[in-house]
One Martini backbone bead per residue (centre of mass of N, CA, C, O) as a GRO file, in nm:
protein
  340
    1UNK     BB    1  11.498  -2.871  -9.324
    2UNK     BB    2  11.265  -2.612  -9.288
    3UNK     BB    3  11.079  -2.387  -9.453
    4UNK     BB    4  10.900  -2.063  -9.406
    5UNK     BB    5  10.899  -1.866  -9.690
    6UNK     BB    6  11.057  -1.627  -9.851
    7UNK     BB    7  11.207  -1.427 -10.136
    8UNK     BB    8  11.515  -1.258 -10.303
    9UNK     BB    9  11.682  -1.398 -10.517
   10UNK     BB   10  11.719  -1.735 -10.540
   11UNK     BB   11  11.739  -1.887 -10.739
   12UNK     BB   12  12.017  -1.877 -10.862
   13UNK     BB   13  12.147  -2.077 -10.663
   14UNK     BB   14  11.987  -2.333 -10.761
   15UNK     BB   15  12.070  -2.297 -11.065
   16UNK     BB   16  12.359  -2.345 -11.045
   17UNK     BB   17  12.361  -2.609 -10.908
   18UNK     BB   18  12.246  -2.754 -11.162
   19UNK     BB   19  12.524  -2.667 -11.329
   20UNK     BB   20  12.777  -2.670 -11.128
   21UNK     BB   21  12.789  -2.381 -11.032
   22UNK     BB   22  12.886  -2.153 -10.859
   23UNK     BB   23  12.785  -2.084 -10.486
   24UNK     BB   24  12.647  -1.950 -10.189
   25UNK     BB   25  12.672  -1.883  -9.840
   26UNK     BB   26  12.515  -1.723  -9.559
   27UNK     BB   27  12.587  -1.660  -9.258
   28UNK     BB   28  12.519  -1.604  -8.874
   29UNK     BB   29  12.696  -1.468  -8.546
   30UNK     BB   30  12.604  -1.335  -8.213
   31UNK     BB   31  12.842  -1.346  -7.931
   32UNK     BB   32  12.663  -1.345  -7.634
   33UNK     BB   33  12.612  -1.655  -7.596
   34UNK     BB   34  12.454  -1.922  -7.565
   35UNK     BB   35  12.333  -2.193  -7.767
   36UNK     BB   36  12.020  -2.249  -7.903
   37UNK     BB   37  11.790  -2.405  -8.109
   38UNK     BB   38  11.729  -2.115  -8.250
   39UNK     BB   39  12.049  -2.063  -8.355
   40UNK     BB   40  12.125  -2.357  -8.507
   41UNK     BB   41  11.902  -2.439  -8.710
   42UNK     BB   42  12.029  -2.247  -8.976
   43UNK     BB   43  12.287  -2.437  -9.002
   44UNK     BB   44  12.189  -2.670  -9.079
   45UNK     BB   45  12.033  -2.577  -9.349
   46UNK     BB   46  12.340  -2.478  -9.454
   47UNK     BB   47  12.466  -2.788  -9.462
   48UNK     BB   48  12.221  -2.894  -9.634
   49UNK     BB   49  12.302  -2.739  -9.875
   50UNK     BB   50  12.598  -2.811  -9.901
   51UNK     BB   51  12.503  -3.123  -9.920
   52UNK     BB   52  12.320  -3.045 -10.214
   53UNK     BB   53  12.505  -2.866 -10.383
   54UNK     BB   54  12.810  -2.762 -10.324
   55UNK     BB   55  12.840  -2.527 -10.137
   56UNK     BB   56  12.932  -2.228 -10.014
   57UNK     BB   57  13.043  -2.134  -9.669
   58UNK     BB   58  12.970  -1.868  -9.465
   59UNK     BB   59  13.076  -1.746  -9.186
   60UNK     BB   60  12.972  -1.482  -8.940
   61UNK     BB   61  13.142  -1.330  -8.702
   62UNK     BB   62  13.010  -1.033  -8.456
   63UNK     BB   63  13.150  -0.940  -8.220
   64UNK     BB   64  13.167  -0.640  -8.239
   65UNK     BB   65  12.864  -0.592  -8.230
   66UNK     BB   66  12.828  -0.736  -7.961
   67UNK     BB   67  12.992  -0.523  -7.800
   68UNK     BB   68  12.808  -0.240  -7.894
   69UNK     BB   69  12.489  -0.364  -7.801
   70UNK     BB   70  12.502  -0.528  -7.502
   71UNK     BB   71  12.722  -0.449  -7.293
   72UNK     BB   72  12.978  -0.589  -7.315
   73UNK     BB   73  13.333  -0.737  -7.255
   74UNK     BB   74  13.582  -0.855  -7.431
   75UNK     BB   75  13.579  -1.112  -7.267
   76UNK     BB   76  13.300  -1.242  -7.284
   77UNK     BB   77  13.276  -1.233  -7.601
   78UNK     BB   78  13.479  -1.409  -7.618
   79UNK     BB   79  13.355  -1.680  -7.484
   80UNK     BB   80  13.146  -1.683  -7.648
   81UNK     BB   81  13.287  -1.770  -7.886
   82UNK     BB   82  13.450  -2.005  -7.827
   83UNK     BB   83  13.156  -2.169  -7.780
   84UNK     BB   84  13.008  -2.088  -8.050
   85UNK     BB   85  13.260  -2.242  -8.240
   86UNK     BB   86  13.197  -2.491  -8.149
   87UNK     BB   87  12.953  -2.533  -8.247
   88UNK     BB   88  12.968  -2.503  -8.541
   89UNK     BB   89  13.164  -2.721  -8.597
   90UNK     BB   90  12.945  -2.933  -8.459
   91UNK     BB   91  12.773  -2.959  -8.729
   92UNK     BB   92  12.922  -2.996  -9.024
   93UNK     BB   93  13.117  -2.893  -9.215
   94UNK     BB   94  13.284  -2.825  -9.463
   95UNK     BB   95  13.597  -2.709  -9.488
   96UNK     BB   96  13.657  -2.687  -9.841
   97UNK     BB   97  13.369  -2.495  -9.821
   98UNK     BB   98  13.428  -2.331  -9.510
   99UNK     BB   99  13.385  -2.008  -9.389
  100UNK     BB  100  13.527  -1.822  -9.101
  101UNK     BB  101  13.430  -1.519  -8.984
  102UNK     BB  102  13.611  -1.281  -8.784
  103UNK     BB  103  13.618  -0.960  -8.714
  104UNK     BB  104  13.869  -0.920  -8.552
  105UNK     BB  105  14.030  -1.181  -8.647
  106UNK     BB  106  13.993  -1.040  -8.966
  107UNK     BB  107  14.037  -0.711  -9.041
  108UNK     BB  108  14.236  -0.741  -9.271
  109UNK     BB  109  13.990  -0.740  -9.443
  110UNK     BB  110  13.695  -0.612  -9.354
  111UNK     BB  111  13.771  -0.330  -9.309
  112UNK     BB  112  13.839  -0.209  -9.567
  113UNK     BB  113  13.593  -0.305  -9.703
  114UNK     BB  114  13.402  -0.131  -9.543
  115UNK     BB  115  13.468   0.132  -9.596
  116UNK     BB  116  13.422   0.138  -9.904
  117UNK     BB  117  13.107   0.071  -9.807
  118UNK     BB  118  13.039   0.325  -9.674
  119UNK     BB  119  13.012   0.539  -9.884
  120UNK     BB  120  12.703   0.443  -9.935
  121UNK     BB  121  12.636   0.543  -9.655
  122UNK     BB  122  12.414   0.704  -9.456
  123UNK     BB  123  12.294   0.801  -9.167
  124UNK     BB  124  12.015   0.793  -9.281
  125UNK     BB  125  11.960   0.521  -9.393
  126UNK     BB  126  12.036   0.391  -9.140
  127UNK     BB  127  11.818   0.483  -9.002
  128UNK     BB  128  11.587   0.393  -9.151
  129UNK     BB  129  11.626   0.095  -9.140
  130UNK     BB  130  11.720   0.074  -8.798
  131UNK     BB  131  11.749   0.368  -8.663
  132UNK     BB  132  11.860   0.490  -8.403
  133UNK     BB  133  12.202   0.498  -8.312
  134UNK     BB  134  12.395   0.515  -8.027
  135UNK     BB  135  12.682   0.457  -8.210
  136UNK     BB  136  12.913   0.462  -8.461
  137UNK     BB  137  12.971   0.182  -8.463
  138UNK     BB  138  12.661   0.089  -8.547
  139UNK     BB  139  12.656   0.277  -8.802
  140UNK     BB  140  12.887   0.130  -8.961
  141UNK     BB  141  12.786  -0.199  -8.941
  142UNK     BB  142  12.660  -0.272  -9.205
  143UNK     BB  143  12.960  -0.222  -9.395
  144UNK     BB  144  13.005  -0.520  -9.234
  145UNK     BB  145  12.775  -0.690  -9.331
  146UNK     BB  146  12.816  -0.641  -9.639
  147UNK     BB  147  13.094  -0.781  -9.637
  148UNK     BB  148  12.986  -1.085  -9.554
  149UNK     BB  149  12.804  -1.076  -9.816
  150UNK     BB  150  13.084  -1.043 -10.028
  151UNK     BB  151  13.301  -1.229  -9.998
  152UNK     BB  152  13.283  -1.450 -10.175
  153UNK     BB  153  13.323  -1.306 -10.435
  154UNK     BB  154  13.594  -1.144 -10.368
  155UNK     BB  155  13.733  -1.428 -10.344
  156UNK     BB  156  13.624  -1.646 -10.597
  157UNK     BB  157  13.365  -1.452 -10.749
  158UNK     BB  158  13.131  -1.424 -10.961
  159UNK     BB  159  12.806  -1.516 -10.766
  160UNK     BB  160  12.546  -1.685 -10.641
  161UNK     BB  161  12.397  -1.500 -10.302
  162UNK     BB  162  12.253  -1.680 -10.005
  163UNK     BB  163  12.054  -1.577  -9.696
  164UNK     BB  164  11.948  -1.741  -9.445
  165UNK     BB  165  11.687  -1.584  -9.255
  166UNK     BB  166  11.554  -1.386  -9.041
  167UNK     BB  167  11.372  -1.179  -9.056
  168UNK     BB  168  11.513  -0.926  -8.906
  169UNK     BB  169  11.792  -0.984  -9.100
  170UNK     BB  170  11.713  -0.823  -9.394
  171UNK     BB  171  11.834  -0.564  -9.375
  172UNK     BB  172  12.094  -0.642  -9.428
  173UNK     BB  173  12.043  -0.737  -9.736
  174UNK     BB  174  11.917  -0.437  -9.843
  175UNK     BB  175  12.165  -0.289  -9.818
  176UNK     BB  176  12.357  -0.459  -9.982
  177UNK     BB  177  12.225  -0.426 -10.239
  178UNK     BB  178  12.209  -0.112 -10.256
  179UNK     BB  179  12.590  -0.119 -10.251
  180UNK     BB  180  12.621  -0.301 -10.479
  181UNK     BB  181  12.455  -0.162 -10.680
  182UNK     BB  182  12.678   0.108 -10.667
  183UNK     BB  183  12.932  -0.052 -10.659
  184UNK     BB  184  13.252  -0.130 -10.808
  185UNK     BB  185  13.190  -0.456 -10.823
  186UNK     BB  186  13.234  -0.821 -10.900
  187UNK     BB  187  12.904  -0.847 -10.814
  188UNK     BB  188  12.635  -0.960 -10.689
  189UNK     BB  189  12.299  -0.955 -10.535
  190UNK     BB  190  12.214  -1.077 -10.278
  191UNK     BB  191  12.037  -1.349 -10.173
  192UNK     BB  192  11.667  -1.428  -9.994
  193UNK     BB  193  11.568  -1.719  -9.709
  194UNK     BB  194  11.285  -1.608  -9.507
  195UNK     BB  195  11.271  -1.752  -9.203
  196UNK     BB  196  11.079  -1.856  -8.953
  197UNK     BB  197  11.044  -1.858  -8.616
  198UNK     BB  198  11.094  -2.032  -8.388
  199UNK     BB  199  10.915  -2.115  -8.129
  200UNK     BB  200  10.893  -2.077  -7.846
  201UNK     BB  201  10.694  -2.262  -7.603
  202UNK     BB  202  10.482  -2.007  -7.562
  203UNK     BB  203  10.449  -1.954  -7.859
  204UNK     BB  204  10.403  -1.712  -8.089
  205UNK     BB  205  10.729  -1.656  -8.223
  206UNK     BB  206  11.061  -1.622  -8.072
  207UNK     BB  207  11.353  -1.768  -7.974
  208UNK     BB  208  11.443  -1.615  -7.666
  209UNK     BB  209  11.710  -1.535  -7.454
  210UNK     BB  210  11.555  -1.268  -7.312
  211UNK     BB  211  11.341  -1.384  -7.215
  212UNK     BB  212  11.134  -1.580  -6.972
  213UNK     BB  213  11.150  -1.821  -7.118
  214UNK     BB  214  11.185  -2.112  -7.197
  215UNK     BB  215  11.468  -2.308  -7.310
  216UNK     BB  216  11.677  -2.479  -7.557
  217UNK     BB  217  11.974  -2.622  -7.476
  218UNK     BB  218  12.264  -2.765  -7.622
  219UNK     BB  219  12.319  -2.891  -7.320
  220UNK     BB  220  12.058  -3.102  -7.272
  221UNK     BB  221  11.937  -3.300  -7.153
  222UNK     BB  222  11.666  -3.565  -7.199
  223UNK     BB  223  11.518  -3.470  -6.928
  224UNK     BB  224  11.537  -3.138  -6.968
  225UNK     BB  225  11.378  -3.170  -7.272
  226UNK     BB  226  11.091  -3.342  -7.108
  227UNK     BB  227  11.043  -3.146  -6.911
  228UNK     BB  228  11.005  -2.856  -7.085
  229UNK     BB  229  10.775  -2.975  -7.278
  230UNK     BB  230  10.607  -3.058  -7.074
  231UNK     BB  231  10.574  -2.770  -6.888
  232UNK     BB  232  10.577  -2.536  -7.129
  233UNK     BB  233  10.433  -2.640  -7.431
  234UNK     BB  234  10.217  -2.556  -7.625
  235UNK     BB  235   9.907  -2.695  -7.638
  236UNK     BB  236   9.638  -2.776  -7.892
  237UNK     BB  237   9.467  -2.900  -7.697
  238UNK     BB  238   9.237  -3.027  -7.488
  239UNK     BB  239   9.081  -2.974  -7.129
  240UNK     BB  240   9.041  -3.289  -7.236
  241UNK     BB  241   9.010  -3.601  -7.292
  242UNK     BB  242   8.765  -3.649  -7.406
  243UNK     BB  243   8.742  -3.355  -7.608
  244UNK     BB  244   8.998  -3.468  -7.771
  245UNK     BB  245   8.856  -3.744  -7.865
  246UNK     BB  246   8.599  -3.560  -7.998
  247UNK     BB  247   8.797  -3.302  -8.147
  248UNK     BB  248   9.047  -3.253  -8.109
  249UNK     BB  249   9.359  -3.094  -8.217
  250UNK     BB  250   9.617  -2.813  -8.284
  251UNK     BB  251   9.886  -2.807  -8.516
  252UNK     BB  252   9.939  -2.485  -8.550
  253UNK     BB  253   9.953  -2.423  -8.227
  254UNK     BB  254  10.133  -2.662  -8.134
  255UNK     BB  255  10.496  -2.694  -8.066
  256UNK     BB  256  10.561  -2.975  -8.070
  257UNK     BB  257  10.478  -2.997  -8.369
  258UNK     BB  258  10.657  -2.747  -8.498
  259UNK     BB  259  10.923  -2.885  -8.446
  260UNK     BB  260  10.869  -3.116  -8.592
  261UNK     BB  261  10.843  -2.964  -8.853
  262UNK     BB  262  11.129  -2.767  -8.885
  263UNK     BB  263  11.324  -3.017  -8.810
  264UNK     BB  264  11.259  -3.351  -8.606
  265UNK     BB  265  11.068  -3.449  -8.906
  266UNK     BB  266  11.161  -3.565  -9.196
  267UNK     BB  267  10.918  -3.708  -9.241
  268UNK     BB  268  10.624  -3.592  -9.450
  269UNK     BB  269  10.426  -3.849  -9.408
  270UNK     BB  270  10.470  -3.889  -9.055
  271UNK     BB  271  10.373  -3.600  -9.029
  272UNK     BB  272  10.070  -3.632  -9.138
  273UNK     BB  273   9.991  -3.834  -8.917
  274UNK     BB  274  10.007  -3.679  -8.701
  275UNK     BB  275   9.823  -3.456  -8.776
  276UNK     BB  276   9.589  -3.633  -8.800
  277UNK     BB  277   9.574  -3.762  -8.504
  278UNK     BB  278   9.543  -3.515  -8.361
  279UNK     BB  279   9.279  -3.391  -8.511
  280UNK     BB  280   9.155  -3.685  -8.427
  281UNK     BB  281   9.256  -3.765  -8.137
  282UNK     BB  282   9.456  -3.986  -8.150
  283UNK     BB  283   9.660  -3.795  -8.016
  284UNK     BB  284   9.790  -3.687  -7.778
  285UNK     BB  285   9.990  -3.393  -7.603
  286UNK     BB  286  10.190  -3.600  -7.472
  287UNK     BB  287  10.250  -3.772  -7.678
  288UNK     BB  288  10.386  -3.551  -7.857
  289UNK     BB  289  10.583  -3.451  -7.661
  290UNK     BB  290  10.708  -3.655  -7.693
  291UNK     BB  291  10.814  -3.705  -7.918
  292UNK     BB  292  10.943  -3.432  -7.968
  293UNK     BB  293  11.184  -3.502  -7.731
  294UNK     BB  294  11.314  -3.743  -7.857
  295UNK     BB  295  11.390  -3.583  -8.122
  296UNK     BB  296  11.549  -3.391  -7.984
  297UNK     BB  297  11.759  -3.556  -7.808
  298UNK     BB  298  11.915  -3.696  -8.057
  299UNK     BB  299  12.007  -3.425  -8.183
  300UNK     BB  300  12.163  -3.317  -7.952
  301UNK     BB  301  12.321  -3.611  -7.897
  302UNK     BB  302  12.498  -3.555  -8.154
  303UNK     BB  303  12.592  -3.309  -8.145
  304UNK     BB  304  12.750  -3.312  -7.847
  305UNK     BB  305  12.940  -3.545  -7.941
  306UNK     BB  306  13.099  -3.343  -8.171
  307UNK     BB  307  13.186  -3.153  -7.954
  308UNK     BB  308  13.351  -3.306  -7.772
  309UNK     BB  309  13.550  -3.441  -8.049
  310UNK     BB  310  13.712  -3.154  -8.015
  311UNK     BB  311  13.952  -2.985  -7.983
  312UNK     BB  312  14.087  -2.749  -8.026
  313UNK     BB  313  14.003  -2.444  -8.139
  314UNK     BB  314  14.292  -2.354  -8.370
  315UNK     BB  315  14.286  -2.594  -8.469
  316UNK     BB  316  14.008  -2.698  -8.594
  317UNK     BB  317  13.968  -2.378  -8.720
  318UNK     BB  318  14.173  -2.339  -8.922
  319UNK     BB  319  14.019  -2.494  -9.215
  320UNK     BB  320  13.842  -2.221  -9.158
  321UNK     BB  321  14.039  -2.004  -9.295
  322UNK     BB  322  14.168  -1.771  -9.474
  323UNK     BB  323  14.361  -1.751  -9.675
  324UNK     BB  324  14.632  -1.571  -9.794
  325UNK     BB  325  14.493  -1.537 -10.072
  326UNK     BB  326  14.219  -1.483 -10.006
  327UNK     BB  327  14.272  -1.241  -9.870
  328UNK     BB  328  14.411  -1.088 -10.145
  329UNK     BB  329  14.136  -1.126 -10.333
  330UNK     BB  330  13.999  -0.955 -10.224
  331UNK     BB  331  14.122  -0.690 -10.186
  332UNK     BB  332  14.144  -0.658 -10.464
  333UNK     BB  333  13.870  -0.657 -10.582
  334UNK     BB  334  13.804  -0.381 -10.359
  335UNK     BB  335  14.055  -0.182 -10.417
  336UNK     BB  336  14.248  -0.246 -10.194
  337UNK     BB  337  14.556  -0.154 -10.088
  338UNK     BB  338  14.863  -0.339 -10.070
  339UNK     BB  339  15.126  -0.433  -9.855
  340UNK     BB  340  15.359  -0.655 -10.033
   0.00000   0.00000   0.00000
């Protein structure tokens, strides 16, 4: 997968992997509904490091935030998370390396931990970088988002820790470093890998569920991804086939090549040769798109085989959720009482 990205302390996490030293990655889903695309794509990112690097991957649901946020009910928020949690586990991550924390289902962790770093949090900051918020409910969660990304060094030591996301979730990893340094906790300050929106169909922007976009969803079939892409994906050829081949089409504003760029055609050499038939005319943009679509469609039927063959969705959670230890470990760190 590809990232055009920003950066803020993230050497360190690179650095560690080199050296064989621990280092962790954090990323997170916000279970509102069925995930496009564009919610997937991330975690493969983060798959993508665990198994270059052997990091530690934390995955972190938000269910409580998405049910203060959103205006759903905890039975909705709930269906949409079990479905979501097949999405992920359906990824490959590697089990012995990675963490998925659910916000509600493991409150005895989160919540206290979020308590303590809430006193660095003031009203006043929270506006400022979020906004006003509607309920206290909000004002309070960033001090769980914080909890989040300081999660993996809790459990397992001070390590450095990178959280790959989309520009609009950067608030949260800056004020998490501002809450790291102010608390004596034995964490380092999270790095942040910020990546740009996969771009909608309809051309540059982010793919979004709330849109009147089509999207590409993770359930779709191989005819109604080359549907989709075929009659809806933003095209940068001319407006005749004579013109195109005499001019030439335009791949940084094509969605179809921007596609095959973001993560859908892995060799850097076969994408250059795109990008050149493009511009000078020799590949349409119809053949474009069936390309783009043919890619898509193999990586969603992979997902899709490795979804089906999942059971239970408590079986399969198990192996990826904190232990006993884990949990003890965290609050001792985060200087939490615990009882018995």
């Amino acid at each position: 997968m590809r990232t055009e990205r920003e950066h803020r302390d993230d050497g360190a996490v690179f650095e560690a992997a080199e050296a064989g030293d621990p280092h962790a990655i954090v990323t997170g889903r916000g279970p509102s509904g069925p995930m496009h695309l564009g919610h997937v794509l991330p975690f493969y990112l983060a798959r993508t490091i665990q198994r270059e690097t052997g990091a530690t991957v934390y995955l972190s649901v938000s269910d409580d935030e998405k049910f203060l946020a959103k205006g759903q009910s905890f039975a909705s928020i709930g269906q949409a998370t079990r479905e979501n949690l097949r999405d992920l586990l359906a990824v490959g991550f590697d089990p012995e390396r990675t963490r998925i924390v659910i916000d509600t289902a493991d409150a005895d962790v989160v919540y206290p931990i979020a308590v303590r770093l809430s006193k660095h949090l003031t009203p006043a900051t929270v506006e400022a970088v979020y906004g006003e918020q509607d309920t206290v409910g909000l004002q309070f969660y960033p001090a769980v988002q914080a909890t989040h990304l300081l999660l993996p060094q809790l459990v397992s030591g001070r390590q450095p820790t990178l959280v790959p996301i989309a520009v609009d979730q950067d608030p949260h990893v800056r004020v998490c470093r501002d809450v790291a340094a102010r608390e004596a906790l034995p964490v380092e300050k999270p790095g942040a890998l910020l990546g740009r929106f996969l771009p909608g169909l309809e051309g540059p922007g982010k793919m979004s569920s709330s849109g009147a976009a089509p999207l590409i969803e993770l359930t779709d079939s191989p005819e109604i991804v080359a549907d989709t892409i075929r009659e809806h994906a933003y095209s940068g050829g001319r407006s005749s086939l004579a013109a195109h081949r005499e001019h030439g089409g335009d791949p940084t504003v094509d969605v179809a090549f921007q596609y095959l760029r973001y993560g859908f055609e892995p060799d850097d050499d076969r994408l250059a040769d795109v990008a050149a038939d493009y511009h000078d005319g020799c590949l349409l943009s119809g053949e474009l798109k069936e390309l783009a679509a043919d890619r898509i469609s193999e990586f969603l039927a992979d997902h899709q085989r490795r979804r089906a063959a999942l059971g239970d969705l408590e079986d399969e959670l198990e192996p990826y959720r904190l232990t006993t230890a884990e949990r003890r470990a965290a609050l001792e760190a985060a200087g939490v009482p615990q009882l018995g």
